[in-house]
KEPADO-676434 format. One record per residue: x, y, z of N, C-alpha, C in turn. Coordinates in steps of 0.001 Angstrom, whole numbers, plus 500000, padded with zeros to 6 digits. Each point is the difference from the previous one (the first is absolute). Last residue first. Layout:
XYZXYZXYZ...
// end
This chain:
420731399102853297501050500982500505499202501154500176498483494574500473499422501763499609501090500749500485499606494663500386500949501245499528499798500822499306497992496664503061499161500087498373501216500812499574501099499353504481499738498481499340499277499881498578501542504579502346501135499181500272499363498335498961496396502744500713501116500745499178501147499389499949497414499167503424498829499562499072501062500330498450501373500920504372500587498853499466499379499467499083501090504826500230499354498899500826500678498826499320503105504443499866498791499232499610499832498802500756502162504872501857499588498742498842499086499468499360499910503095503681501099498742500896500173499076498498496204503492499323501546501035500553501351498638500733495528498736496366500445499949501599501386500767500220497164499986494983500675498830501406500101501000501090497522500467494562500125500335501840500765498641500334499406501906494825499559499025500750500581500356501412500758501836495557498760500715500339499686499073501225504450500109497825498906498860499595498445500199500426503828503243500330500350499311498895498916498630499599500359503058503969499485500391498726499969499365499033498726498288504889501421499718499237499422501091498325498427500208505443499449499467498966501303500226498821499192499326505770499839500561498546500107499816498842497213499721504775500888499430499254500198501097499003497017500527503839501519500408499981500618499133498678495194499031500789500768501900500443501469500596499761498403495176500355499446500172498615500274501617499837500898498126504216501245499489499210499463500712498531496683500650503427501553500521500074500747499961498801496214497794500657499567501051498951501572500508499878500224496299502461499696499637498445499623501656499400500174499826504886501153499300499523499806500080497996496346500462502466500469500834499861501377500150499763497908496260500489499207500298498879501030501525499735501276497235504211500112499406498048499860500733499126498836501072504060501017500586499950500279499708498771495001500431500663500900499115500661501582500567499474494616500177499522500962501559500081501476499860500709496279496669500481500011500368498806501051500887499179498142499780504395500981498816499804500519499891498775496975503736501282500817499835500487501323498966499562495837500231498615500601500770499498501197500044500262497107497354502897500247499158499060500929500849498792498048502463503505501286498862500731499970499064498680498559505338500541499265498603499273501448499018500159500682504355500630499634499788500996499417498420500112502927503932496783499304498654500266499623499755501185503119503534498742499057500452500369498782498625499979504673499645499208500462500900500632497931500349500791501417497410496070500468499563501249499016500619501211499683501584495734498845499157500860500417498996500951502892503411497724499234500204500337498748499367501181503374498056497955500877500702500837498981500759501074499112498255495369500419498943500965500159500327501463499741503287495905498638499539500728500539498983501204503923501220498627499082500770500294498245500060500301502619497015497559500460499586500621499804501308501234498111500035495117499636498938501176500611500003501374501424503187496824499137500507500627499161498736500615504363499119498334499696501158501291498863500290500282500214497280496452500530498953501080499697500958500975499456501872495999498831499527500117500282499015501505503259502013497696499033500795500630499828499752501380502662497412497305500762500243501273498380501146500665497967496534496808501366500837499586500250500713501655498406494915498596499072501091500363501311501463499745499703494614499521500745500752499077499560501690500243500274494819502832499026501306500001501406500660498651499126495301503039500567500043498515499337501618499556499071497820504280501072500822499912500379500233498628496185496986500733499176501327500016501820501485499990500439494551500231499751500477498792499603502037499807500845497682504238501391499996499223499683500266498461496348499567503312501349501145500519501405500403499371496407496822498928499327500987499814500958500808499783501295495769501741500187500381498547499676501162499623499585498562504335501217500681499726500425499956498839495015501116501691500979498933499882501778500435499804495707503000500715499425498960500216500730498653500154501124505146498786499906499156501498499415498616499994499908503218496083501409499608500575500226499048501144495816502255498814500268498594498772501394499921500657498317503465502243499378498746500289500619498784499582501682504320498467500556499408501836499354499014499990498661502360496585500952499263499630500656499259501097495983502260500752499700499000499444501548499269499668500410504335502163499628499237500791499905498740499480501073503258497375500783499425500692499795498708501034497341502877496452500125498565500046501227499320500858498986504853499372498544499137500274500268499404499892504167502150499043499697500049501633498200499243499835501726499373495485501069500388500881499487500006501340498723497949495376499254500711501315500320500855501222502520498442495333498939500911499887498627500563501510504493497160500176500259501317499022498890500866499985498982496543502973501290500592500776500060501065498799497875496298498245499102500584501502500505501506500536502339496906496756499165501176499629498791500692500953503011496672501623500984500746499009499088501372499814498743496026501369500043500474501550500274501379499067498878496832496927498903500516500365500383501040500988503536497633498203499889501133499064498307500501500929501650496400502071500752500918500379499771501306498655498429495290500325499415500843500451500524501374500419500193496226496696500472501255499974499223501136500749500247495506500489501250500198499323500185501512499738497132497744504208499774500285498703501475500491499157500458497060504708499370500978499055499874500308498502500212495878504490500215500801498813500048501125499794498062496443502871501057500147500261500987500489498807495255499564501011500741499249498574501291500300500458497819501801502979498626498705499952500970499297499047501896504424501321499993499300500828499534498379500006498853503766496477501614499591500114500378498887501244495713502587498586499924498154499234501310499446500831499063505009500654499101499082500523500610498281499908501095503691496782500693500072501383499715498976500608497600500752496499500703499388499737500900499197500929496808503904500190499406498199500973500849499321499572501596504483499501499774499279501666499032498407499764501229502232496236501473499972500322499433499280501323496497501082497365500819498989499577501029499652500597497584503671501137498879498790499826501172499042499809501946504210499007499794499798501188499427498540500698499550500892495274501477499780500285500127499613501420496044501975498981499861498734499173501452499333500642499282504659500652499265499504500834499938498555499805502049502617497231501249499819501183498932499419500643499756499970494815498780500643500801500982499488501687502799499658495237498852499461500535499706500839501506503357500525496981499275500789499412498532499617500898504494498250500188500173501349500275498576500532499771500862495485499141500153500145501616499852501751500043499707496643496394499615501007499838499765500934501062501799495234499453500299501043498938499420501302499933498928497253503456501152500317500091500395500585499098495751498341500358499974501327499948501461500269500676498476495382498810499211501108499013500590501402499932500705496571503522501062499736498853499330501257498653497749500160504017500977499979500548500815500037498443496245498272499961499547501803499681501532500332500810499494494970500143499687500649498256499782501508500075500610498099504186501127499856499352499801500393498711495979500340502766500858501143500231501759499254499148496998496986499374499301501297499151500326501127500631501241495809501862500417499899498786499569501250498990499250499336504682501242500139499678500102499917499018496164500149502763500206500971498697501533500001499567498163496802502925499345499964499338500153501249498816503520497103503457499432501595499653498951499785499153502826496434502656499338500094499009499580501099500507504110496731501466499337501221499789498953500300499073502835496121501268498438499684500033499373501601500106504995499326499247499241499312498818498669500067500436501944503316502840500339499220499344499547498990498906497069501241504103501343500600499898500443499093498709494899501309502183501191499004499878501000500771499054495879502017500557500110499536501452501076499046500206497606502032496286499422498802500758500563499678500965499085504775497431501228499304500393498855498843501014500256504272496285498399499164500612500734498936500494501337505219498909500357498935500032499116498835500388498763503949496401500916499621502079500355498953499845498078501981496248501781499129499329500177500771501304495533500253499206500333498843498313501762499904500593497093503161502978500091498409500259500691499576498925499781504266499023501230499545501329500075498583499846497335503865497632500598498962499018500797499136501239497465503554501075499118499478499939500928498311499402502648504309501076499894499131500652498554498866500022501770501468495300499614500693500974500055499156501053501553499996494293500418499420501345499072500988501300500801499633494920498960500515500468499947499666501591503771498638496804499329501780499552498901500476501185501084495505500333501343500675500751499555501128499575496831497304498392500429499787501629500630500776499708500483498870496177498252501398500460499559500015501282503920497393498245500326501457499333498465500680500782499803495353500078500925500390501127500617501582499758496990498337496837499163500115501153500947500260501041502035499067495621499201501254500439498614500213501050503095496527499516501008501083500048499082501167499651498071494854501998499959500654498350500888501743500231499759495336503465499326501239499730500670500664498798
// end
């Protein structure tokens, strides 16, 4: 597909635009995985990372959960699926919690890519507060499960860290990770 038809998708994106990049899954795992829109949700996927801040959250959203989806079948994830969980969270903040909970859950890649969050100590509190919230008042048993210690665990830690003046960059009140410890981010 030609960079300005995948530019006039993503500009013009509506839930009318969905089917072109669900998931269309045959039902096999691994090398015999086949998605019918996998290759034209990966081309609007790779398209609109460079421009992740500016694109339409309903599109992003679309992308992050059927991406989500694939993770279990390809025993994988997307490389960069974690800038999608990322900007879900900066710019959608409490309306897309739930969706970011989805895409997170599906695998333990999901789960491990979707933690890569750059969100600010705010923006963490006031998630981790909604969180707390719809604990607290959910009634919907699948919301429920969803709303798991993990997840809230993760806004936690993203709440409380702090943040180093000298390099504008966040760690952890116990140090540094080990993500930091093995790339050596001071």
């Amino acid at each position: 597909m030609k960079n300005q038809e995948l530019q006039t998708y993503i500009d013009n994106y509506t839930t009318a635009d969905f089917d072109r990049i669900k998931l269309v899954w045959n039902g096999k795992y691994g090398q015999d995985f086949v998605d019918d829109n996998y290759d034209f949700r990966m081309q609007v996927c790779e398209y609109v990372v460079p421009q992740i801040d500016k694109v339409n959250l309903d599109l992003l959203r679309d992308l992050y959960c059927e991406t989500g989806k694939t993770s279990p079948m390809t025993f994988g994830v997307y490389i960069s699926f974690h800038l999608f969980a990322d900007e879900l969270l900066k710019r959608g903040g409490t309306k897309y919690l739930l969706d970011y909970i989805r895409g997170t859950s599906h695998s333990m890649d999901t789960g491990i890519s979707s933690g890569r969050l750059t969100i600010s100590k705010q923006k963490a509190k006031e998630l981790l507060d909604y969180f707390d919230e719809l604990k607290s008042k959910s009634n919907d048993p699948e919301e429920q499960e969803l709303l798991n210690d993990y997840i809230r665990q993760r806004l936690e830690y993203n709440a409380n860290r702090e943040e180093s003046p000298a390099t504008n960059s966040t760690f952890p009140k116990a140090g540094r990770t080990w993500w930091q410890k093995l790339f050596g981010s001071e």
